[in-house]
C-alpha positions in Angstrom: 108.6 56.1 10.6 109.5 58.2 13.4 106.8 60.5 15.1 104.1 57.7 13.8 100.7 58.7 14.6 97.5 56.4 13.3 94.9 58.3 11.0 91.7 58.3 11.2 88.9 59.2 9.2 86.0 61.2 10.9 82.9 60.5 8.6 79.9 63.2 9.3 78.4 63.2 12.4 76.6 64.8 14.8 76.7 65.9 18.5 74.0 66.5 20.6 72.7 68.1 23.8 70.6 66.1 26.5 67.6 68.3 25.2 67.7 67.7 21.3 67.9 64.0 22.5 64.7 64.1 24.2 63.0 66.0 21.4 64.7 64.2 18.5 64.1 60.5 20.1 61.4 61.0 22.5 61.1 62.4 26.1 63.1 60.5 28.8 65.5 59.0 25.9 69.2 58.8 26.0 72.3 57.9 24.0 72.9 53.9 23.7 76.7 53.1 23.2 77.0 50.8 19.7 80.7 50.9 19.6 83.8 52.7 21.6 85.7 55.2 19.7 89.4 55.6 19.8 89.0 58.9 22.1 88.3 57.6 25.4 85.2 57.9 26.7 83.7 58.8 23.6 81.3 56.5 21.6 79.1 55.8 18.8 75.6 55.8 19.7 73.7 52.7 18.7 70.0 52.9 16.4 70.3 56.5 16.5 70.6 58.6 13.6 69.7 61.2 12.3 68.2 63.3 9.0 69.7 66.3 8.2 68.1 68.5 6.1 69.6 71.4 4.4 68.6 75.0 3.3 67.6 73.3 -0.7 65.6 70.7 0.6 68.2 67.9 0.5 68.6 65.6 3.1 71.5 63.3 4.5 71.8 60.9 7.3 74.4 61.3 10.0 75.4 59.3 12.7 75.3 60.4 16.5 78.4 60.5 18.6 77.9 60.5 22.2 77.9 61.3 25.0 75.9 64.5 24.7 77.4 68.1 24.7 76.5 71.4 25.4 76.1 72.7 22.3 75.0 70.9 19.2 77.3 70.6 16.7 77.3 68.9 13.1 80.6 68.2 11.8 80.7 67.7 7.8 82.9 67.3 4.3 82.8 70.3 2.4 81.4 67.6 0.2 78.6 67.2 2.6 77.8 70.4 2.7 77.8 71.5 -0.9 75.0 68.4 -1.2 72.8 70.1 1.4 73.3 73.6 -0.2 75.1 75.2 2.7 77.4 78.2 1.8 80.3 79.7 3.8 80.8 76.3 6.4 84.1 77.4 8.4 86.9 75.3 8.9 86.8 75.3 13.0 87.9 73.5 16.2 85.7 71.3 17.7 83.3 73.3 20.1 83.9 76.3 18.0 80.7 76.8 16.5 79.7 80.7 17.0 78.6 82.4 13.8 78.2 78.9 11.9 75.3 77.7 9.6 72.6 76.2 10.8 70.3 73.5 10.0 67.1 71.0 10.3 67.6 68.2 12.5 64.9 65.5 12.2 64.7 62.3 14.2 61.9 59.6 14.9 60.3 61.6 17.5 60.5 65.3 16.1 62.9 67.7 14.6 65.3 70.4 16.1 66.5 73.8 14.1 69.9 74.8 15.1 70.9 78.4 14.2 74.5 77.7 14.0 76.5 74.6 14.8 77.7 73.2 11.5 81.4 73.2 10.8 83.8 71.3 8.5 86.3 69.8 11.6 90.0 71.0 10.9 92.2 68.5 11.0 94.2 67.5 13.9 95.8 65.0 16.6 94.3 64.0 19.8 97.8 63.0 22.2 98.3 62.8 25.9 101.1 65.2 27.4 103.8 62.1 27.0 102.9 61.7 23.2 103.7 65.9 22.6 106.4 65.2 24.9 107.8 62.7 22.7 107.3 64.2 19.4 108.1 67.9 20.6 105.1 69.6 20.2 102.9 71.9 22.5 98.9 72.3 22.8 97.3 74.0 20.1 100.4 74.1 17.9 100.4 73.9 14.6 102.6 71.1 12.4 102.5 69.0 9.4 101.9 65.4 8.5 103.2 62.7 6.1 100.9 60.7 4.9 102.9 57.3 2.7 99.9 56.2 0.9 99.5 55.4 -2.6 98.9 59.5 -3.0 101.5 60.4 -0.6 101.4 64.2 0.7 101.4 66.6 3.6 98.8 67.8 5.5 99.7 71.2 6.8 97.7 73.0 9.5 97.0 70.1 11.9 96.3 71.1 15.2 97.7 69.4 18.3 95.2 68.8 20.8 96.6 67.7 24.0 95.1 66.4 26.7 95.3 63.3 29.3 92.1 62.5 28.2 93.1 61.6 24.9 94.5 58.6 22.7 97.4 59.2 20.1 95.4 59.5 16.9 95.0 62.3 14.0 91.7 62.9 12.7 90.9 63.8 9.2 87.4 64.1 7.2 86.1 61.8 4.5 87.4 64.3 1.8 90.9 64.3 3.1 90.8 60.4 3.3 90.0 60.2 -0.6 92.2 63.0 -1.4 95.2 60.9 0.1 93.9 57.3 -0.3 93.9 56.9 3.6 92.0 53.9 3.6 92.1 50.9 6.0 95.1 51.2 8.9 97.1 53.9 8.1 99.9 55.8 9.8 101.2 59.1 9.5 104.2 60.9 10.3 105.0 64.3 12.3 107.5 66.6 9.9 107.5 70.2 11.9 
């Protein structure tokens, strides 16, 4: 497989700023690191979770990714979000949460009420300069990838996020992951 890049499924979750920290876990509380993520510098935080509760009353629990942001953001499934009864949730880059639903936020300590900040994450690969090098892409441009599963297909529309910051890896959402049967270690493949 030439171009191979490992997939990886991004389950809901939730980023947070320093403030909805403090009110969601209790004044003077921080993120605690339970595991490293792929993306360096990036983490899953440990006891922390979260409700989230949407416009019909429904509720699901999402895990916190840390370290915190400046801007919360809740990235779901559309699956997700048809449970919680949220309507028109925009396919968007990470950070890109203007004009988005919003939601109820409710931790052990007290609850937050975002106005916007929920998006379904579009799919796309995380590489350093010398991966897009390799594989001939630029920042921000657009490709598709093979996925040789038991349901092979193509994702089209994948983004290419490149930074020197990152680790070689394509992110996809739980929907995505059961549409192609991505499950366990799985590679895919870069076909411009």
């Amino acid at each position: 497989m030439e171009n191979k890049i490992l997939i990886e499924t991004s389950a809901r979750h939730i980023h947070l700023t320093a403030e909805a920290v403090e009110i969601l876990y209790g004044k003077g509380a921080e993120l605690t690191v339970k595991k490293e993520l792929s993306q360096p510098g990036q983490y899953a935080a440990g006891n922390e979770k979260i409700t989230l509760v949407g416009p019909n009353g429904k509720t699901l629990a999402v895990s916190v990714l840390g370290p915190t942001r400046p801007a919360n953001q809740v990235e779901l499934s559309f699956s997700d979000a048809r449970v919680l009864g949220l309507k028109d949730v925009p396919v968007r880059e990470s950070g890109d949460v203007a004009n988005t639903p919003g939601l109820k936020m409710v931790g052990p300590a007290g609850e937050v009420e975002i106005s916007e900040g929920v998006i379904i994450a579009k799919r796309h690969i995380h590489m350093t300069p010398e991966d897009a090098e390799k594989i001939g892409v630029s920042d921000k441009q657009i490709v598709k990838v093979r996925l040789d599963t038991a349901r092979p297909l193509i994702f089209d529309d994948v983004v290419c996020r490149v930074s020197p910051k990152f680790a070689l890896a394509m992110h996809i959402d739980t929907d995505e992951c059961n549409a192609a049967c991505a499950f366990g270690t799985v590679y895919g493949e870069v076909v411009c």
